[in-house]
C-alpha positions as CSV (number, residue, x, y, z in Angstrom):
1,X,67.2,-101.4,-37.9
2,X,69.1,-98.1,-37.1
3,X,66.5,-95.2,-35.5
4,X,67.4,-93.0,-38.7
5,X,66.5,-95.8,-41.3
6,X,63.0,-96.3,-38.8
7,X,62.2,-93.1,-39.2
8,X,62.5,-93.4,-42.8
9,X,60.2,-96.8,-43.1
10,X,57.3,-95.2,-41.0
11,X,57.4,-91.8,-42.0
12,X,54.5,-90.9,-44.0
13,X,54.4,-89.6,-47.9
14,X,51.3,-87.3,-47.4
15,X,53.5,-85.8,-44.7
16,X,56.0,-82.7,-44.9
17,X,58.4,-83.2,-41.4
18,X,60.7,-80.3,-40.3
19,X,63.1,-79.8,-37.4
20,X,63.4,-77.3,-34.2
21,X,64.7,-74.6,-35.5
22,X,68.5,-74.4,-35.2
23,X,71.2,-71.4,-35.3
24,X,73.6,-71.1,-38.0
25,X,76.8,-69.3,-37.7
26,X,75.4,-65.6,-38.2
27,X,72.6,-66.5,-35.8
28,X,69.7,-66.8,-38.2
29,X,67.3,-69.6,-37.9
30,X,67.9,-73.2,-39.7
31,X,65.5,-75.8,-40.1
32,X,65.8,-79.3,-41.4
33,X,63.0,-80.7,-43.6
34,X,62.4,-83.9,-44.5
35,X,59.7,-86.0,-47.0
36,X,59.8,-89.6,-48.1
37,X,58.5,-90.4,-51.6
38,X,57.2,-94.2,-52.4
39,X,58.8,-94.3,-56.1
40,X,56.8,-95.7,-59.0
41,X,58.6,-98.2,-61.4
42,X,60.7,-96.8,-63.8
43,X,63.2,-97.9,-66.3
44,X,66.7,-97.9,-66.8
45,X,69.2,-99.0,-69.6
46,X,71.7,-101.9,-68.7
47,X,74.0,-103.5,-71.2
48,X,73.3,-107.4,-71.3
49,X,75.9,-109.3,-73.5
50,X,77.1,-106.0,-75.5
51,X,74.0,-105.0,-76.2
52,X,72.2,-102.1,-74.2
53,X,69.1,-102.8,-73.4
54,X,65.8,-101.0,-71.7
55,X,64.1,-102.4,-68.6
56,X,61.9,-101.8,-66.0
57,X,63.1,-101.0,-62.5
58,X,60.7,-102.2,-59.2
59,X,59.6,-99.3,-57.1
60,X,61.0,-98.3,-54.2
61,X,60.9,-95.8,-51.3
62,X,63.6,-93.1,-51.3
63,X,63.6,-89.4,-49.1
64,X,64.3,-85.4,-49.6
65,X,65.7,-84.1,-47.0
66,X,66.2,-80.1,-47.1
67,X,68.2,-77.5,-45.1
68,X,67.0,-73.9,-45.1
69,X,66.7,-70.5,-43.7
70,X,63.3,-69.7,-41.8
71,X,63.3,-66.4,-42.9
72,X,64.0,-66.2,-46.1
73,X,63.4,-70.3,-47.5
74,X,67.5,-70.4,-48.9
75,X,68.5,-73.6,-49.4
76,X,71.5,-74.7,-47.7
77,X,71.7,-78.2,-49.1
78,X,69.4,-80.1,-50.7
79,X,70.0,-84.8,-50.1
80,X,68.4,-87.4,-51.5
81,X,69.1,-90.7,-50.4
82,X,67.4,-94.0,-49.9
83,X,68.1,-97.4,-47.6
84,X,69.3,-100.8,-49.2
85,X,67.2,-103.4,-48.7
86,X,70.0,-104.7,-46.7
87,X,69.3,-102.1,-43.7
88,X,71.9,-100.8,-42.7
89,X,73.5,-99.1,-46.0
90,X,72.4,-95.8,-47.6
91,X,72.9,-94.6,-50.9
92,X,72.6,-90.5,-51.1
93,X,73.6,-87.5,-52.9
94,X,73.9,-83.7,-51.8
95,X,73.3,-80.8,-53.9
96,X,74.8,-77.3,-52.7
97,X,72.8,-74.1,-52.9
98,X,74.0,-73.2,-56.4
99,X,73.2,-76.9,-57.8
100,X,69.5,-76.9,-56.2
101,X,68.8,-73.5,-57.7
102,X,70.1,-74.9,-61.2
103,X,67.8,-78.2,-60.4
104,X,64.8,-76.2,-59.7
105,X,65.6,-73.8,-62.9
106,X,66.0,-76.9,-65.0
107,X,63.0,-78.7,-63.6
108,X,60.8,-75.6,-64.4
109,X,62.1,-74.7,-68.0
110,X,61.3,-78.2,-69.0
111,X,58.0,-77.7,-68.8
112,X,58.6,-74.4,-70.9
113,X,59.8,-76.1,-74.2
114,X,58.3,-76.1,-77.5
115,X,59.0,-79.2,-79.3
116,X,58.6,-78.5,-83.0
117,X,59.6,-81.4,-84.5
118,X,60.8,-85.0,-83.8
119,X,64.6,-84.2,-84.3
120,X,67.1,-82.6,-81.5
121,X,67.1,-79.7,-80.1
122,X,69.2,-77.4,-78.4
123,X,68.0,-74.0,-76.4
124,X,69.7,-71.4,-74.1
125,X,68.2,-70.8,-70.6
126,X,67.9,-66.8,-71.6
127,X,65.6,-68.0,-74.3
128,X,63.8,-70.4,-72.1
129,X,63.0,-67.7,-69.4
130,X,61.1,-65.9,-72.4
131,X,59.0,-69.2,-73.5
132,X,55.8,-69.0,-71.2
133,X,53.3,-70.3,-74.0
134,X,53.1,-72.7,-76.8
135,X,52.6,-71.1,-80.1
136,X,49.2,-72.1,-79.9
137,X,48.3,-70.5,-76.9
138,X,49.9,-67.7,-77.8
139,X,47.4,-67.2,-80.8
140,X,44.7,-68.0,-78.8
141,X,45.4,-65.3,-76.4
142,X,46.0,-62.7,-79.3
143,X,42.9,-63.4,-80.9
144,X,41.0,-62.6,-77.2
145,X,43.0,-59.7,-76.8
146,X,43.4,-58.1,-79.6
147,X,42.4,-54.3,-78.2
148,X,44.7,-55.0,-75.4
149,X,47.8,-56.5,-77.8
150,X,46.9,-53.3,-79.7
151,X,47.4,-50.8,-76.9
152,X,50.4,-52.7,-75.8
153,X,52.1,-52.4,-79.1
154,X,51.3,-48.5,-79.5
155,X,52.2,-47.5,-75.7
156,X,55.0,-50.1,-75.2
157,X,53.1,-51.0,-71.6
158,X,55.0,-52.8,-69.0
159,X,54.6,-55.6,-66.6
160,X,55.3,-52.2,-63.9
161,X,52.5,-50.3,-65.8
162,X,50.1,-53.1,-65.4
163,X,51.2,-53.8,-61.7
164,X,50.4,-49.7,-61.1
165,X,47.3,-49.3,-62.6
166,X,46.2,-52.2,-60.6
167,X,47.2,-50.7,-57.6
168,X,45.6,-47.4,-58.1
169,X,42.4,-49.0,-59.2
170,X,42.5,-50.4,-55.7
171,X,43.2,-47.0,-54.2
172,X,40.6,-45.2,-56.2
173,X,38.1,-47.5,-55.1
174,X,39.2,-46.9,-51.5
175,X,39.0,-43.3,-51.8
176,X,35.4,-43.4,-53.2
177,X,34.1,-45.8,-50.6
178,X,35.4,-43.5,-47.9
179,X,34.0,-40.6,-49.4
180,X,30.8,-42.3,-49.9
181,X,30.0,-44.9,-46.9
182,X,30.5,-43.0,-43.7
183,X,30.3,-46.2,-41.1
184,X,32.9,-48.1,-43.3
185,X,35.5,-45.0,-43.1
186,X,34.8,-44.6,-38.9
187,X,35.6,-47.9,-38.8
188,X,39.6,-47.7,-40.4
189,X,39.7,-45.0,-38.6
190,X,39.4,-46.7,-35.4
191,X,40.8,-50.2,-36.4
192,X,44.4,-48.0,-37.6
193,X,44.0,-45.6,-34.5
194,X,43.8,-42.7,-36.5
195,X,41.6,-39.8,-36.3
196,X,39.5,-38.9,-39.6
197,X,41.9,-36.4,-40.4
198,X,45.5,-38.8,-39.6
199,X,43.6,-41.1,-41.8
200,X,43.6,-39.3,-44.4
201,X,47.2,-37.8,-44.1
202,X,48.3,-42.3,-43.3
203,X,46.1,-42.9,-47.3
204,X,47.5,-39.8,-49.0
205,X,51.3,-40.9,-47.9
206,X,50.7,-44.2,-49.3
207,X,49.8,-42.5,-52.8
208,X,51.4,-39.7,-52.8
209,X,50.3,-39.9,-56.8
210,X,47.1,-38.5,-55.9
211,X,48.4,-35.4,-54.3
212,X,51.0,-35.5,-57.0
213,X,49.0,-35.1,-60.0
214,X,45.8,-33.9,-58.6
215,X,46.4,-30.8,-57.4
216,X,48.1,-28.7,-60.4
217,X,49.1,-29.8,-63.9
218,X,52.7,-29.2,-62.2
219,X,53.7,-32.5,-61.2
220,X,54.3,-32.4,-57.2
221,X,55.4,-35.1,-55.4
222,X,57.2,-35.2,-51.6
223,X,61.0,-34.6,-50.6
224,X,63.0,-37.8,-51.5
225,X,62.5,-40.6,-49.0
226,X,60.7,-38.3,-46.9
227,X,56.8,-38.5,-45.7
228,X,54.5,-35.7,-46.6
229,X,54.3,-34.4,-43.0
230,X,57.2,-31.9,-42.5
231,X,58.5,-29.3,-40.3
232,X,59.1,-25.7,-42.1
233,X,60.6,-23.6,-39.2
234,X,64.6,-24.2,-39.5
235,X,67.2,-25.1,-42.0
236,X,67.1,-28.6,-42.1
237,X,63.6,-29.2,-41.8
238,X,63.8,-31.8,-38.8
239,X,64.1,-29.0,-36.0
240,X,61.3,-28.0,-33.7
241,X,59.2,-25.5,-35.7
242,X,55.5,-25.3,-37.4
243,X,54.6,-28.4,-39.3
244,X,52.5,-28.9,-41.9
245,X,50.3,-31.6,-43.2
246,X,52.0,-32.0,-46.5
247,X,55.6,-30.2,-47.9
248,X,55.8,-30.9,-51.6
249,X,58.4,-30.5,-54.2
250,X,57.4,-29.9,-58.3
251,X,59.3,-32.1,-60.5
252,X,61.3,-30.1,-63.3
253,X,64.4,-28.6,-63.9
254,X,64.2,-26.1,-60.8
255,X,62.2,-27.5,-57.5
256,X,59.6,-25.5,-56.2
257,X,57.7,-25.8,-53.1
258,X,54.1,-26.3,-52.2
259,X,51.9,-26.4,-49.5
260,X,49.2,-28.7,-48.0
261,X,47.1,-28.6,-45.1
262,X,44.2,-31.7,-44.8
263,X,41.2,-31.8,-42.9
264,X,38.8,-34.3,-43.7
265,X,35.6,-35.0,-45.9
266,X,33.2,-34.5,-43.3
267,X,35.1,-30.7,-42.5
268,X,32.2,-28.3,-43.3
269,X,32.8,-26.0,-45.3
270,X,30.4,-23.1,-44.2
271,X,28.8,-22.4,-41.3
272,X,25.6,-23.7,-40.9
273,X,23.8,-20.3,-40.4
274,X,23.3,-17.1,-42.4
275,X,25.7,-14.6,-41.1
276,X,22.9,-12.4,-43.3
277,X,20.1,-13.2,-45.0
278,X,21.4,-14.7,-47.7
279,X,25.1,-15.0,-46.4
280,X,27.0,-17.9,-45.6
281,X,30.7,-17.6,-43.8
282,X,33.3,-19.9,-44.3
283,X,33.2,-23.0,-41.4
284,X,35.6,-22.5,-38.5
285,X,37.8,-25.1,-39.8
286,X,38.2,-24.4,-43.3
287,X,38.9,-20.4,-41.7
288,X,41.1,-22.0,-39.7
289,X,42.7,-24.2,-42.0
290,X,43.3,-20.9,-44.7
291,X,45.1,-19.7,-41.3
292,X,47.4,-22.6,-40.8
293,X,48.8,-22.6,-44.1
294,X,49.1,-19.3,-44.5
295,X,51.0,-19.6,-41.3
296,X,53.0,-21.7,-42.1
297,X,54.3,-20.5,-45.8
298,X,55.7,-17.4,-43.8
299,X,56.9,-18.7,-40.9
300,X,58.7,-20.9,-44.0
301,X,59.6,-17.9,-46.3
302,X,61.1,-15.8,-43.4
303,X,63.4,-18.9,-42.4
304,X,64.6,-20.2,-45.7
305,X,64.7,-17.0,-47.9
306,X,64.1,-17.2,-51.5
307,X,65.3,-21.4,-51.3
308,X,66.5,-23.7,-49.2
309,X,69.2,-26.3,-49.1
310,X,67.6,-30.1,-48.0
311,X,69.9,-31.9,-45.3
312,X,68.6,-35.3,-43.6
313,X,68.6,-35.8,-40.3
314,X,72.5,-36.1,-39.6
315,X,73.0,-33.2,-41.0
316,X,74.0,-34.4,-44.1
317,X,72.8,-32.1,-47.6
318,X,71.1,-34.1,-49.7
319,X,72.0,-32.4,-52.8
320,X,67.7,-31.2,-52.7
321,X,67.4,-27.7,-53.3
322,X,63.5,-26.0,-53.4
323,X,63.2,-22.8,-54.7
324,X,60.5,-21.3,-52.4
325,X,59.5,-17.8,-54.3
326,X,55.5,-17.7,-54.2
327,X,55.2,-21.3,-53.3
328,X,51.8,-22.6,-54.1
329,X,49.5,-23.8,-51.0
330,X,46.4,-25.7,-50.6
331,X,43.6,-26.5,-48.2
332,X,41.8,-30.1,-48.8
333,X,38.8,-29.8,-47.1
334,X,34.7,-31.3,-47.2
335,X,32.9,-32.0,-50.0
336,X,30.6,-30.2,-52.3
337,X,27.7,-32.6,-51.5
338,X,27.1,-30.6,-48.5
339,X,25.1,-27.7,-50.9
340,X,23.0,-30.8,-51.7
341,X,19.3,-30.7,-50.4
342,X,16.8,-32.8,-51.0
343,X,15.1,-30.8,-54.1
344,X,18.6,-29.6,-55.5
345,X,21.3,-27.1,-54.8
346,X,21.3,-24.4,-52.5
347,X,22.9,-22.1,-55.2
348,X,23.6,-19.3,-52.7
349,X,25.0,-21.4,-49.8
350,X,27.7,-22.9,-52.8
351,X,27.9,-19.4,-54.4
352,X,29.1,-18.1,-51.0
353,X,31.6,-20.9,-50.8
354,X,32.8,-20.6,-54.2
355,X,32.9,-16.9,-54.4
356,X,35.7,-17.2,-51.0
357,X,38.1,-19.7,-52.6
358,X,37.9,-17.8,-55.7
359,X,39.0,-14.9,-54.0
360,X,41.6,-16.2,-51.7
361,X,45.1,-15.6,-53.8
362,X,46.7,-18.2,-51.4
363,X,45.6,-21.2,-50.4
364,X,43.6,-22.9,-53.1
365,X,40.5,-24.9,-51.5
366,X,40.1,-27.5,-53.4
367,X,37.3,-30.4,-51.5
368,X,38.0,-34.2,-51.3
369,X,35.6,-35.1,-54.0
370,X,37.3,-33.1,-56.4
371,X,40.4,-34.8,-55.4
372,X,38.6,-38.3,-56.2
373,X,37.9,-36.8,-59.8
374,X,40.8,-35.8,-60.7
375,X,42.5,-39.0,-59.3
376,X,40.1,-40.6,-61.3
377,X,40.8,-39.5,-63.9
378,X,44.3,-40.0,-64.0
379,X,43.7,-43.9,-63.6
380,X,41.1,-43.4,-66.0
381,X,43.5,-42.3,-68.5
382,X,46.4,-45.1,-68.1
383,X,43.1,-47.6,-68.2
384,X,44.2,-50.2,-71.2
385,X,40.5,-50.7,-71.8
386,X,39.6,-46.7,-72.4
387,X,39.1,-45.1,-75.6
388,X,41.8,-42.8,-75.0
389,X,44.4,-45.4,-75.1
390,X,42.6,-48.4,-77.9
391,X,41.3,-45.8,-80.7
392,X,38.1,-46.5,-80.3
């Protein structure tokens, strides 16, 4: 018995065998795997005396044996192939990377046919992709659904839409158990090795929707392929210069810049004693926050000028240009909570606060629970299930 037909009696069916990994001619890793199937009997049609005839075929053991990238699964070449009962002959066949992928397509839209009737029947692969249900279930699922099939039909909602608002119903939840369970938030913090305030710039670049649609009914979002931190003293933006927590752009017609500097929700945002009786003074860091921004939008204005053209970092224009005449600016800082005592709200302690972002022409203070509600809201409104969106 050859030492490639031994390995093929004793191998194991419960077991999946692969190779070292090997090199292929770009360098990328190849492995070799290999499983052995003990067949069932089956049946086959053989022509006895003219005739054709059905019969039943013994069982017998026969392998897969699969070469593919590591990194990426690819097939390479897909052979199946089984020892005589002789011993020393084999019987196989190889299937190239385009014939497995048309095996595998095949294999899976068979289990996607409808068979309406007895007779033949004849279906393209396009229309095959599309089948996912029998008529059946398809009815069943309409009649579960209805509200959902409804808002689908009036909104035209996509697979993208659905995939989304998943994802920012994760986020939101985030956002609110940061806001509201202090241990929980100190802990990302330190797990990421980000201070409270980098963890909140690392969460607001990873949705820049929130920032997007939360802080204006002007849709702002950040430079193309850029993250919200950005430098603002020189031409191309990359230079040394002032930076600033987050550089946005509005979306329209002309492109207009905004502003963001980020402290955290924990930033107070007065000072814990009465400057007077009655008196409360913004906190150090939200003062000093107004500061920074306001900082920065002229060290920006007296750089760029009424606009400024967008290069990347070779120098290159990117065909961006923001328009930066009274550029909107914002402070994200605290939360309102903190007027909160335990027999209600310490009106003039919030009056103070209120009455100095009211007054402030530039930056707007708006605090991180505001943010939540207003990103709530948002995901709120593409909810499938809300009024809003079903009739109700």
């Amino acid at each position: 018995m050859s030492s490639e037909e031994e390995i093929f009696r004793n191998s194991r069916p419960d077991k999946t065998y692969a190779s070292p990994a090997l090199k292929d001619y770009a360098g990328r890793k190849l492995r070799v795997a290999n499983k052995v199937i003990d067949g069932e009997p089956g049946y086959e049609f053989v022509k006895v005396k003219d005739e054709l005839v059905l019969r039943q075929t013994e069982a017998d053991r026969f392998q897969i044996k699969a070469s593919f990238l590591e990194d990426d699964r690819l097939f390479r070449s897909v052979t199946i192939q089984k020892f005589t009962s002789k011993g020393n002959a084999k019987e196989y066949f190889t299937l190239g990377p385009h014939e497995m992928t048309a095996l595998l397509k095949f294999m899976a839209n068979i289990k996607r046919i409808h068979f309406p009737n007895d007779g033949r029947l004849n279906i393209s692969d396009r229309d095959l992709e599309d089948l996912r249900l029998k008529p059946d279930q398809m009815r069943r699922i309409a009649a579960d659904n209805q509200k959902l099939l409804a808002a689908i039909a009036r909104n035209e909602i996509t697979t993208e839409d659905v995939v989304a608002l998943s994802y920012r119903k994760k986020q939101l939840a985030l956002f609110e158990r940061w806001l509201s369970d202090d241990d929980y938030f100190d802990k990302c913090a330190a797990q990421r090795g980000k201070g409270p305030e980098g963890l909140w710039q690392q969460f607001l670049e990873k949705n820049p929707w929130i920032l997007g649609y939360s802080l204006s009914l002007i849709n702002f979002g950040p430079l193309d392929d850029r993250k919200l931190e950005q430098t603002v003293r020189g031409h191309d933006l990359v230079g040394p210069g002032k930076r600033v927590d987050a550089l946005l752009r509005s979306r329209a017609i002309l492109n207009t810049a905004a502003f963001v500097e980020l402290k955290y929700h924990r930033t107070e945002l007065v000072s814990p004693d009465q400057y007077r009786s009655g008196i409360w003074t913004p906190s150090k860091e939200l003062s000093g926050a107004v500061a920074q921004v306001q900082g920065t939008v002229a060290a920006a204005l007296t750089q760029w000028g009424s606009s400024v053209q967008i290069m990347d970092r070779d120098g290159d224009p990117t065909g961006e240009t923001i328009y930066t005449t009274e550029p909107r600016s914002f402070v994200i800082c605290g939360r309102l909570n903190e007027f909160e005592t335990e027999h209600g709200i310490n009106e003039r302690k919030f009056g103070c606060f209120e009455r100095f972002r009211r007054n402030l022409l530039r930056p707007e203070v708006v605090t991180f629970d505001e943010l939540y509600e207003r990103a709530r809201l948002i995901v709120d409104a593409g909810d499938l299930s809300s009024p809003g969106v079903t009739g109700e």
